[in-house]
C-alpha positions in Angstrom: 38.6 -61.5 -62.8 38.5 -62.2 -66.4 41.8 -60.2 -66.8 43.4 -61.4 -64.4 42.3 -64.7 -65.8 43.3 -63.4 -69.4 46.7 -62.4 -68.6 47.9 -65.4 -65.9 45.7 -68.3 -66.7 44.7 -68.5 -63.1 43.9 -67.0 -60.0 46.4 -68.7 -57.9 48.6 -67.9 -61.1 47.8 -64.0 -60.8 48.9 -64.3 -57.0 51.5 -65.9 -57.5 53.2 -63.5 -60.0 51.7 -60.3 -57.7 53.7 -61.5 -54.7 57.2 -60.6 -56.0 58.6 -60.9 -52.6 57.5 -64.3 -51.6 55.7 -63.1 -48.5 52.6 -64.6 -49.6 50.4 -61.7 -48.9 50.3 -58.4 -51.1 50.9 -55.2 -49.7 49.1 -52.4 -51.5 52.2 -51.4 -54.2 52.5 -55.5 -55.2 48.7 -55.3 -56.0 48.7 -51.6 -57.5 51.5 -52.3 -60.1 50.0 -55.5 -61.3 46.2 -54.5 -61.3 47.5 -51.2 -62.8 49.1 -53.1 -65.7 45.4 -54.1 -66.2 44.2 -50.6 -67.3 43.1 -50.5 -63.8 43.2 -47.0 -62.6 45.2 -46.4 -59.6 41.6 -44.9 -57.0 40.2 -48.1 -58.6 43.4 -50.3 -57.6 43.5 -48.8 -54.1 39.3 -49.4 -53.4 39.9 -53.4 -54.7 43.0 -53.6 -52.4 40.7 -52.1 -49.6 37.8 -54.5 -50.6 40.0 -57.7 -50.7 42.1 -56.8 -47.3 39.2 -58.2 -45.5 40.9 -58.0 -42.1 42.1 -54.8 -42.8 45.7 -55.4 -41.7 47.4 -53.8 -44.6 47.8 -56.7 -46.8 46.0 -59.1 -48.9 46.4 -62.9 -48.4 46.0 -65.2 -50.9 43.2 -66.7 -49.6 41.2 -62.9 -49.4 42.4 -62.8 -52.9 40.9 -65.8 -54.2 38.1 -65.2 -51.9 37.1 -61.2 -53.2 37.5 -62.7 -57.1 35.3 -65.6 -56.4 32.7 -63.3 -55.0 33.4 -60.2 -57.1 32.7 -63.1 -60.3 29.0 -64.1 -60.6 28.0 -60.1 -60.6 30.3 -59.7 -63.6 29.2 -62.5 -65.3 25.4 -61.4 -64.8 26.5 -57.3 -66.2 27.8 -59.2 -69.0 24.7 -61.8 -69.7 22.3 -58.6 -68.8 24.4 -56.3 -71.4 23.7 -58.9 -74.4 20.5 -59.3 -73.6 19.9 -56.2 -74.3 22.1 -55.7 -77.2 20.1 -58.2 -78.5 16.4 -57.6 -77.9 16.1 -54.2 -76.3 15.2 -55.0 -73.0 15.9 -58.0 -70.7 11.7 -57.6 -70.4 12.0 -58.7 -74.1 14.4 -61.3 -73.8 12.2 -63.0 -71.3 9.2 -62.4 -73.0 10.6 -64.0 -76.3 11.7 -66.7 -74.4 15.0 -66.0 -75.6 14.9 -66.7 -79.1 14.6 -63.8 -81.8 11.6 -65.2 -83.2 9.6 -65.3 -79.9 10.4 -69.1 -79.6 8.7 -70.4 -82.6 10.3 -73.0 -85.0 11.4 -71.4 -88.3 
């Protein structure tokens, strides 16, 4: 999501410029030659197209599309808050333990 987000300033955006023949759905080589462009490898791009075609008829609509990124979001957005955390103080364990603050929550 947050290249797609990086690159077209919007989801409905990233949709828009994937469907390059107006249909408004995306077969699978309208999606693989955008999310590709994302140093998305190609098993990768064909698994998300498989994930988002929710109805498995061959084709994402923009409504599965939005719908998959929405979903797919909030576990991204917890790897990345987990992966500081623990750049930062070892362990989330710590983190939590220090309440969050580097000197174990006192005042300085």
């Amino acid at each position: 999501r947050s290249k797609v987000l990086s690159k077209y300033n919007s989801l409905e955006g990233a949709f828009a410029a994937m469907d390059q023949d107006g249909s408004r759905e995306l077969d699978a080589e309208e999606f693989e030659r955008i999310v590709v462009s994302l140093d998305v490898n190609r098993n990768d791009s064909r698994r998300l197209f498989e994930i988002m075609d929710a109805d498995g008829d061959g084709y994402v609509t923009k409504h599965e599309f939005l719908w998959a990124l929405k979903i797919f979001a909030p576990t991204t957005v917890l790897d990345d808050f987990k992966q500081q955390m623990v750049k930062r103080f070892g362990s989330v364990r710590d983190c939590l333990l220090r309440g969050g603050s580097k000197d174990g929550g006192k005042d300085q």
